[in-house]
N, C-alpha and C positions, 0 to 999 in steps of 0.2 A: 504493500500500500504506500509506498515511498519511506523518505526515511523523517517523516516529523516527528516520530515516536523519540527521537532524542533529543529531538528540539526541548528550549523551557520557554512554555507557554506565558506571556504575562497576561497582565488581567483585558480581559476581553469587554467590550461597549456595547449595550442592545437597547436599543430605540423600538416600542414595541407597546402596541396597548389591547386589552382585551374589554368587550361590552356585550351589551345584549344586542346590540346591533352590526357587529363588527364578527359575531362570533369570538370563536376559539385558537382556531384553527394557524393564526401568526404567534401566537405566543405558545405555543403547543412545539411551534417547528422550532423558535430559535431556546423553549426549553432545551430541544432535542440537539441545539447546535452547544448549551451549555452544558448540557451532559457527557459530549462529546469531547468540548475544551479541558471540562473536569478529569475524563478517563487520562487527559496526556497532562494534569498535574494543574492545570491554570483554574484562574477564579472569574466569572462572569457578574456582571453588574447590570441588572435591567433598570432601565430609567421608563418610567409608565405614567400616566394620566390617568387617575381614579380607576384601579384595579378592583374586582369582587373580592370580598372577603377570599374568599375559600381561592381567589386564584393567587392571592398573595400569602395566602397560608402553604400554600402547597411549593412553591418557588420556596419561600424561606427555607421550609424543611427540609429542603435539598440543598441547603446550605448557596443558595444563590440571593444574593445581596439585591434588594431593589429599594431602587431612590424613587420618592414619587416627588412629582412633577406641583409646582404651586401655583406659576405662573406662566403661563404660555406663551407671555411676552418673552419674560425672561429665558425665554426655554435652551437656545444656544449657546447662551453665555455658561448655564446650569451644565448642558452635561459635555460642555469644554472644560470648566471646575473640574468636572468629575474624573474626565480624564488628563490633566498636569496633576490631580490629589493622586490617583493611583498608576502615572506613568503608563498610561493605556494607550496602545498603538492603535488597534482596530475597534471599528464601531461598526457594527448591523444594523440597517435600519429595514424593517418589515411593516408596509401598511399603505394602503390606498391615498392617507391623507395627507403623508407627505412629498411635495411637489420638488422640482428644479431647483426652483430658488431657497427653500430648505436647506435641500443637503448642501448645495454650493454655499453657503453660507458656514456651515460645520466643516466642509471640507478648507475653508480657510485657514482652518487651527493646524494645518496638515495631519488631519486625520486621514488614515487609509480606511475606507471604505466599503462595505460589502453592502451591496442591494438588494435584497429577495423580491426579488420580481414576480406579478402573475401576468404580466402586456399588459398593463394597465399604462397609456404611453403617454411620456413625457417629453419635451422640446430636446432634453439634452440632458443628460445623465453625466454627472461628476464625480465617478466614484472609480475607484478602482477596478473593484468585481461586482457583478452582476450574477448572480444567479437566480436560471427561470429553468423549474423542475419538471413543465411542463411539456407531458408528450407533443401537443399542438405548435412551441413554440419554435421559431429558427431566428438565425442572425439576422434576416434580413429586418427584421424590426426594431432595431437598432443602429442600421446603416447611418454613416454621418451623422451619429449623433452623439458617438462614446467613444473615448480612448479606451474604455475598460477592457480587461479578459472577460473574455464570456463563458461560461457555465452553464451548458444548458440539454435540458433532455433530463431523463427520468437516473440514468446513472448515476447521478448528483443528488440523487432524493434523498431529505432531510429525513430521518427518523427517530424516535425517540428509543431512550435506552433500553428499556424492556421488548420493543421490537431487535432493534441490532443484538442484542443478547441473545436470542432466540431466532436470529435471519436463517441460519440451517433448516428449520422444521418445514415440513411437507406434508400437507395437505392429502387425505384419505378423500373419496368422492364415491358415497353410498348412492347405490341404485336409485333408492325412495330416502328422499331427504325428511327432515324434521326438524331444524333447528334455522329457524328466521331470527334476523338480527336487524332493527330496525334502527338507525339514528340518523338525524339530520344538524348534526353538530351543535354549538351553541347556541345557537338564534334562529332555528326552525322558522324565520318568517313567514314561510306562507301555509305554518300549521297543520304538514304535511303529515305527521306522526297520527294528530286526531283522525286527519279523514282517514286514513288505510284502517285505524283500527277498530273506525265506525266502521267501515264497508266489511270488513270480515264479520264483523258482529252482525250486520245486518244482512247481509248478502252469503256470506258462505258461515255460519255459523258452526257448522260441523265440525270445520277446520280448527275450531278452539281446543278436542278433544285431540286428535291427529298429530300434533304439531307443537311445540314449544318454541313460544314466540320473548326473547327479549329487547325492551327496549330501552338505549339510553337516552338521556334528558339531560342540558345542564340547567345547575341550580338556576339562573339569571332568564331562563324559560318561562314565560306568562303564562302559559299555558299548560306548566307543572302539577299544579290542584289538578286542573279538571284532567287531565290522562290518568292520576293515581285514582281521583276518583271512579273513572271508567273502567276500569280492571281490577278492582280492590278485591272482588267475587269472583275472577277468573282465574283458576286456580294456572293454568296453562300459560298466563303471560304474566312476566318480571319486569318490573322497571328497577334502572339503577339512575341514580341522581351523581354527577362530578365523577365519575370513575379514573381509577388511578391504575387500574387494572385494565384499558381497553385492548392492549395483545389477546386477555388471556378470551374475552367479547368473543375477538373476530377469529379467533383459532376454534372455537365451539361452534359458531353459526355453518350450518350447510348453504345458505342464502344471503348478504347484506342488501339491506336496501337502503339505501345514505343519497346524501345529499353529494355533491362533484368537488368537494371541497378534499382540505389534506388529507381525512381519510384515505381517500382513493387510494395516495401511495400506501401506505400501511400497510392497506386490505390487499394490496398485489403482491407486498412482501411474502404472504401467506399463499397465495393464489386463491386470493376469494371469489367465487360467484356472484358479479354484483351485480343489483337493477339498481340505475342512475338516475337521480331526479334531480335536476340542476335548479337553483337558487336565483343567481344571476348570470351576466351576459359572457362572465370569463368560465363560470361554471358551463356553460353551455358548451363553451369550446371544447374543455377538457373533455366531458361529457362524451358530445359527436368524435371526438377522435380517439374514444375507449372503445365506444360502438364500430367504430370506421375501420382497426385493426383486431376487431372480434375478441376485446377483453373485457366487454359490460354489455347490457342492454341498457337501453338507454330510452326514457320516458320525459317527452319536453313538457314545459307549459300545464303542469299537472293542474286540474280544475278539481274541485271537490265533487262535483257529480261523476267524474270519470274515474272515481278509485275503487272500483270494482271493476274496471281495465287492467288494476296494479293487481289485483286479487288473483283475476283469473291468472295473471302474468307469472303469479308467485307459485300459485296451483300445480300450473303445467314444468317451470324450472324444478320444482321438489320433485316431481316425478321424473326427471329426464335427466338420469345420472351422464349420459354421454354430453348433453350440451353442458351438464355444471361442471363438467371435466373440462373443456375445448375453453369455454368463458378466464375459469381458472390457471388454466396453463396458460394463456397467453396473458393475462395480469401477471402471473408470476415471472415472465422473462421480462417485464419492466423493473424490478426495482429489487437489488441484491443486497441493501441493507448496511452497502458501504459506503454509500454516497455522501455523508457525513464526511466520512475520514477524507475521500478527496477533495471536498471544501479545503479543509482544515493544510491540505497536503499546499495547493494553491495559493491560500494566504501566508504559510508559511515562505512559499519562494517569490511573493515578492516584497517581504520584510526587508528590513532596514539587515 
């Protein structure tokens, strides 16, 4: 994996916020880039704007230091502080809302920079590295606009430590499945968890006896009452709230049905059989080019009267061991679980 494992790591910069609207899914991956820093000895510092309890409970525990944010005016100046207080070379910055003039602004402290990208495009990118994890994406969307190294393609997938731990494992593919695994990451916007689990109830009801169905929720979910409410009396479906466990989730399910978001990589790690229901317009992309290389199906524009489309859908994949085989195996040759380490290998060779 090159040779950074002798390198000494110093302390590492993440720019990075997590909401009910934002999801999970950015502060999940550069957990998984801190986890990563930590295995080769360094220490990470997340600088955040109004984290959930429970996601800044969990960062601590893991002995990752986070600075919260007071003023957003001030927010530049703050984590250049932060990095001359701890002699921090590299900064991550992961999220939609920060633009061009942003990072050019941080990058005048001569920060070296790394970008987690999902093509969400900007005039001109100032950073060092870029990395975009995305099957969908290529350089050309980048053209003339970046001196950066580019990072890109699913090789590069960020993971978290309990996946890279466990990257070896392979996936069994029973004839007649039975274990659905249903999530749509932190901020389920279009409340996709209720409808599938109204329309099985309403529509295929049998399937509650058949089938063990779990689903995760996080806590920052509006919608959390009313789904525990909905299943309190069905003995066949689990909800779990903030899981910290979500390897051991997607190694159980013979089925995921998730939203197009970081999951995806994860569940390919595994070789999961996944139905895709995309959120927004960069999920869509992801989405159409999981279905377009035959590693997902893929379900656009989901409406609540058509999730008894996703039932019959989930129906006929439980029974069709050869297709959850074909689905699986081609998710699994995307993403090996060391895509972490060659980040890390990258930043390393163009340090000071």
């Amino acid at each position: 994996m090159g040779n950074f494992k002798m390198a000494i790591l110093n302390t590492l910069v993440i720019r990075v916020d997590s909401n009910s609207k934002i999801g999970l899914g950015h502060v999940m991956r550069c957990r998984a880039f801190a986890q990563a820093w930590a295995r080769q000895g360094g220490h990470s510092i997340f600088v955040m704007a109004d984290p959930s309890p429970i996601i800044l409970k969990r960062l601590v525990s893991e002995n990752i230091q986070v600075e919260l944010l007071d003023s957003p005016a001030d927010e530049i100046k703050y984590i250049d502080k932060i990095g001359d207080q701890n002699s921090a070379e590299w900064l991550i910055i992961d999220g939609y809302q920060f633009g061009a003039e942003y990072i050019q602004a941080l990058k005048e402290r001569r920060w070296k920079i790394l970008l987690i990208d999902d093509g969400i495009p900007l005039p001109y990118y100032p950073v060092d590295i870029i990395l975009n994890q995305s099957q969908y994406a290529n350089e050309s969307i980048y053209a003339d606009k970046t001196d950066a190294k580019l990072l890109i393609g699913t090789q590069y997938a960020v993971v978290q430590e309990e996946f890279f731990l466990t990257r070896s494992w392979r996936r069994d593919f029973p004839n007649i499945g039975s274990k659905l695994l249903i999530t749509f990451g932190g901020a389920d916007p279009n409340n996709n968890t209720m409808g599938i689990i109204n329309s099985i109830i309403e529509n295929r009801p049998g399937l509650l006896s058949e089938i063990d169905i779990r689903i995760i929720i996080a806590g920052t979910n509006k919608q959390k009452p009313s789904i525990e409410n909905l299943v309190k009396y069905l003995e066949n479906i689990q909800v779990f709230s903030d899981v910290q466990n979500m390897a051991d989730h997607i190694r159980w399910c013979d089925i995921a049905v998730s939203s197009a978001g970081y999951t995806v990589l994860e569940a390919s790690l595994y070789q999961t059989p996944m139905i895709l229901i995309p959120n927004s317009n960069n999920e869509k992309q992801l989405a159409s080019k999981m279905n377009e290389i035959g590693a997902s199906i893929v379900f656009m524009d989901l409406q609540e009267p058509n999730c008894h489309l996703i039932v019959n859908l989930i129906c006929k994949l439980l029974k069709d061991g050869d297709k959850r085989k074909q689905l699986g195996k081609a998710a699994g040759r995307l993403v090996d679980g060391n895509g972490t380490s060659r980040v890390i290998d990258e930043m390393l060779n163009l340090s000071k």
